[in-house]
N, C-alpha and C positions, 0 to 999 in steps of 0.2 A: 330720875331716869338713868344717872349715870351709875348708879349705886344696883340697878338692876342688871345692866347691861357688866358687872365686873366680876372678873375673871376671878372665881371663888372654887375652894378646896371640893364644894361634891364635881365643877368641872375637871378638874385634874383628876378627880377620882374616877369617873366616867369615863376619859380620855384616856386613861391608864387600862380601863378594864374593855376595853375595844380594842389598844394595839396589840396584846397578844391575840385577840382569833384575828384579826386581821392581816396580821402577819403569817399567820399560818394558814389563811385563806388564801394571800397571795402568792407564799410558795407550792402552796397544792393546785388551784387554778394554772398556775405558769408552770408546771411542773407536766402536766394535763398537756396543756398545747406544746409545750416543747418536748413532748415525746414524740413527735412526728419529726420535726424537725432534726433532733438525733438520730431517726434513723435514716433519713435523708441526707444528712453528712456519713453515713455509713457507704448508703450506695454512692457518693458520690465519689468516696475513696476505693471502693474499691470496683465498682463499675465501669465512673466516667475517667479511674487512674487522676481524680485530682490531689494538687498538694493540701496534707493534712491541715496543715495553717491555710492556705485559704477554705477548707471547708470547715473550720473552726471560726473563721473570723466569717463568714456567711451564718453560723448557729448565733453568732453575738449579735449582727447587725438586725437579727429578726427577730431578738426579744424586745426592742425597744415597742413596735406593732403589736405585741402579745400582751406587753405590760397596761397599755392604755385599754385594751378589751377585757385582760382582767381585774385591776382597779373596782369596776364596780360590781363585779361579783366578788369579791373579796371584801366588799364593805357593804355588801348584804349578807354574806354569810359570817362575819365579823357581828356582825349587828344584830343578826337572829340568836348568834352563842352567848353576848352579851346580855342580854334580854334575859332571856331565857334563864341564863345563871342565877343575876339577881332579883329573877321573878319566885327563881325555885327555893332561892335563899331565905325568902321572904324580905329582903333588905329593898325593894318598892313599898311592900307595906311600910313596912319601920319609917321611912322619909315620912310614906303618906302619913302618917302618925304623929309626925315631928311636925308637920304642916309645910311641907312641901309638894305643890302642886305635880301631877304628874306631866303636865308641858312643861313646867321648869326641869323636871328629871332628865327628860329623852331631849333637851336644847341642844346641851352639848354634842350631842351627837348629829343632829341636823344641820347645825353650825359646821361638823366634820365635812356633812353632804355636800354643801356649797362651797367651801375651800378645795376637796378634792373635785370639783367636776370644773375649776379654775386651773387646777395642777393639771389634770387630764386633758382640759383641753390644751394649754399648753405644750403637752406632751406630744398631741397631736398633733398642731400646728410648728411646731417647730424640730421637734426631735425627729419624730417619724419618718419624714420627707428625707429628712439630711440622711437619715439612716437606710432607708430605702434606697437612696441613691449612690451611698458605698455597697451596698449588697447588691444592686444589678451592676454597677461598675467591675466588683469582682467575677463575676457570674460571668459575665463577656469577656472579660481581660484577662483573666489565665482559668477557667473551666472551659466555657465553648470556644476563646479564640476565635469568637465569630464578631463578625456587627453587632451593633447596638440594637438596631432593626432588624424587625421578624418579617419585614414584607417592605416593598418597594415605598419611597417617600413620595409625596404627593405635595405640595405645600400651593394653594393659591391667595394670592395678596393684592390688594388691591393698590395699584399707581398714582403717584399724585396728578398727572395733569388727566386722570380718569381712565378709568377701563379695566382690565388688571392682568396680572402675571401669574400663572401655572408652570413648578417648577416640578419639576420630575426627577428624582434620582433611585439609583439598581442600592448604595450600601452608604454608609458612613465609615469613617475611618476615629475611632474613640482619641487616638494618641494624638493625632495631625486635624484633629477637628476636619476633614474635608468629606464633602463628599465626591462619591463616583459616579461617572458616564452619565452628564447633568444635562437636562435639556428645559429648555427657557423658551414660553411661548406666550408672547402678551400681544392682551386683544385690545380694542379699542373700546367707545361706548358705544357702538353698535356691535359689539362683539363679534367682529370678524380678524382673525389673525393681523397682524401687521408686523409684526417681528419674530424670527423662531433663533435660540440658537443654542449650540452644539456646543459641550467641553467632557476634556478627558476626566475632571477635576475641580472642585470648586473650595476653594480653603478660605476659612475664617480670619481675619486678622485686622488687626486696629477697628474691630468694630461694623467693618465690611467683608464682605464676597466679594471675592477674587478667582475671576474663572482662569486656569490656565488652558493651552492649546485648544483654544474655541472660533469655531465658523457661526459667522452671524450672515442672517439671510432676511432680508427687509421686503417689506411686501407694499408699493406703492399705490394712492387712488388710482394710477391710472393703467392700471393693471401690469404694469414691470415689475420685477425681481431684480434687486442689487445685492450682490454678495461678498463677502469679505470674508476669506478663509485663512485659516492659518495668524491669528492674532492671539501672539505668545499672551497675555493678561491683560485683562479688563476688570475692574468693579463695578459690582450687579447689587441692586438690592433683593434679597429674597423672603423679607416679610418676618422672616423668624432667625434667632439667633441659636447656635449650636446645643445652647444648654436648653433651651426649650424644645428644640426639634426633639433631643433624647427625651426629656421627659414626658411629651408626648405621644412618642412613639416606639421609645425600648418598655415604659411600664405601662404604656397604653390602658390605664386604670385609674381614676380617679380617686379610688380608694387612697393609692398609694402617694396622693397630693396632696398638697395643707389646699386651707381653701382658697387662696392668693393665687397659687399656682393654679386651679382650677380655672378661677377666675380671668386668669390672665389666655388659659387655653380658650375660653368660651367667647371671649374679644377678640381671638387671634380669627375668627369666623373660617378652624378649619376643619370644622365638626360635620358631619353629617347630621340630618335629622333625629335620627334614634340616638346616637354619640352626644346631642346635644340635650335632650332629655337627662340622657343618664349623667352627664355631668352638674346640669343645674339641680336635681334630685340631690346626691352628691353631695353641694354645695352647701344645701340647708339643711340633709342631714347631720352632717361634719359640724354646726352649729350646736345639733338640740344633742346627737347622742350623748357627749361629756357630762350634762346634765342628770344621766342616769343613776350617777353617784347620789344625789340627792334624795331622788325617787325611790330609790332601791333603800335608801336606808329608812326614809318616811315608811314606806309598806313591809319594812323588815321590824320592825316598831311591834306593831300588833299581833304580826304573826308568829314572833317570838314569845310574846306570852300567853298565845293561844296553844301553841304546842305542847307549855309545859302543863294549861290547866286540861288539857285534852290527857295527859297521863304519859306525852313521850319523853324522851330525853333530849338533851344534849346535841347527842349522832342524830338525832332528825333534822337537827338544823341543814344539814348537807342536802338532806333530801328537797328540804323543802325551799332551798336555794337554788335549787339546780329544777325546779316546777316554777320557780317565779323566773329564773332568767326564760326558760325555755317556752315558756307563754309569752315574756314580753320579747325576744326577738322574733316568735309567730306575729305578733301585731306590727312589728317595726315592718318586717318581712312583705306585710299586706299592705300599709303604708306606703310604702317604697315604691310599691305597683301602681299605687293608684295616683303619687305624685308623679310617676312620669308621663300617666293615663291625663292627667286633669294638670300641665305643670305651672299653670296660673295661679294653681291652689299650694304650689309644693312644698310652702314652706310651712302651713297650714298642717300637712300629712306626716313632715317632718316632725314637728312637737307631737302629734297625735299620742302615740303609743306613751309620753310621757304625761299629758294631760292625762288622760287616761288611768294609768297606775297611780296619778297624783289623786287624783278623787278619789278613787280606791283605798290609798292609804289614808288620807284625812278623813275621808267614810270612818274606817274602820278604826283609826287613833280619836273621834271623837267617843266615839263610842266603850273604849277604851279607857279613858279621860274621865268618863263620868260613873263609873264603878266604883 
């Protein structure tokens, strides 16, 4: 077993003859998506009048997102040129010849599949998030000079001795962590108001809210109002803490979350119903897609030696990369739909489009295998 499983000269050779189209997949894919982005640091200099370096350092921060969607197109079209080569060389016969099976031949390279769709998810889980979050940080901080927030905050949290609190605030303040013109209105378990109160300002610190210049207005069973105006600082809890409130709500996209951070949004119970869909969707997409790597190389397999016995080249390989991604993110696409349709099933709809391509290519590499 162990003698099977060791790392021998046709894998290095395999491995060799994949990193250059792969390499060259990956520059042309990312080359592809960051042409938009170039010219979106054009208008932004000369449009929105922003500094050069910050809309250079917004081009960097959005390749890391570009890298992880192109990864597995680049290691299907990597792996359709590969194929293809040494199908055309006749150097798959010549092994077959020597007696080696053609699943020992293509291992190496599905072995590739599963490491990269561990690096990619990685990529996605940890790089992304952090990278997303210096490129809206810049985006706010010297382009718009605006809030963090595109529309008024909302935050409701539940209170420990029961009932719960609805915080309202008009903006955030990025530097000073506070928010503005804050209003506080906690109900009881029969949810009827019994507290509302009023501040200029609400700032973050030692892990609390702290309201300044706030009017609290108490509302008693027996039908009185007691009020206390004017109380320079108080600490409140508000349920969420300022790096969540942003990422909630300046990227308001799940996309743009690992799935921890999703996760932690979807407990924070401040999702609407459709918002709440779309983020458990999300959650167990962000799982299966990194897996693509794999898939795409298993069904890059066959149809790389089918092209060359059909009579094309080489250059077909692009084509017929760019027909297998654009099929399988149509099924991701219908997937997607029907796990926020059916979300008991979502994680089910999530693997689909990979299930799917997976039979497909083992279909068509059995088939393959016995020629």
């Amino acid at each position: 077993m162990l003698a099977k499983l060791k790392f021998t000269i046709l894998d290095r050779y395999m491995l060799d003859e994949l990193s250059g189209p792969f390499g060259f997949g990956l520059a042309a894919f990312t080359l592809i998506f960051a042409a938009t982005e170039i010219l979106n640091i054009g208008k932004l200099v000369s449009n929105d009048h922003a500094p050069l370096w910050a809309a250079l350092l917004i081009f960097l921060w959005s390749l890391p997102g570009q890298v992880v969607l192109v990864i597995p197109m680049a290691l299907l079209l990597g792996t359709l040129l590969t194929v293809a080569r040494l199908s055309g060389d006749s150097e798959i016969t010549a092994l077959k010849a020597a007696g080696v099976t053609f699943t020992r031949i293509v291992t190496p390279l599905l072995a590739v599949g599963i490491v990269m769709s561990f690096v990619t998810f990685f990529l996605q889980e940890q790089v992304v998030p952090y990278a997303n979050d210096q490129l809206t940080e810049i985006e706010n901080a010297v382009i718009n000079h605006t809030s963090a927030f595109n529309r008024d905050l909302t935050v409701s949290a539940k209170l420990p001795g029961g009932g719960r609190q609805v915080t309202l605030a008009t903006a955030y303040e990025p530097n000073s962590r506070a928010l503005l013109h804050v209003t506080l209105v906690q109900y009881d378990n029969h949810n009827q108001p019994r507290q509302i109160v009023f501040a200029d300002r609400a700032e973050f610190t030692a892990d609390k809210w702290v309201l300044a210049n706030s009017s609290v207005y108490r509302f008693n069973p027996d039908g009185t109002t007691l009020a206390e105006p004017h109380i320079p600082a108080q600490q409140v809890e508000l349920g969420e803490n300022p790096t969540d409130l942003v990422k909630r709500l300046s990227n308001d996209d799940p996309e743009n979350m690992s799935r921890a951070q999703i996760a932690d949004v979807v407990r924070s119970g401040q999702l609407t119903e459709t918002e709440y869909r779309k983020y458990v969707t999300t959650y167990q997409e962000k799982l299966a897609r990194p897996f693509a790597c794999f898939v795409f190389i298993l069904i890059a397999i066959p149809f790389g030696l089918r092209s060359i016995r059909g009579g094309g080249s080489a250059s077909l390989g692009f084509g017929v990369s760019l027909a297998i991604v654009f099929v399988y993110y149509i099924v991701m696409t219908i997937c997607s739909f029907l796990g926020e349709a059916m979300l008991g099933l979502a994680w089910f709809w999530a693997w689909m489009p990979n299930i799917v391509f997976t039979a497909i290519g083992l279909t068509r590499l059995r088939r393959v295998a016995l020629v």
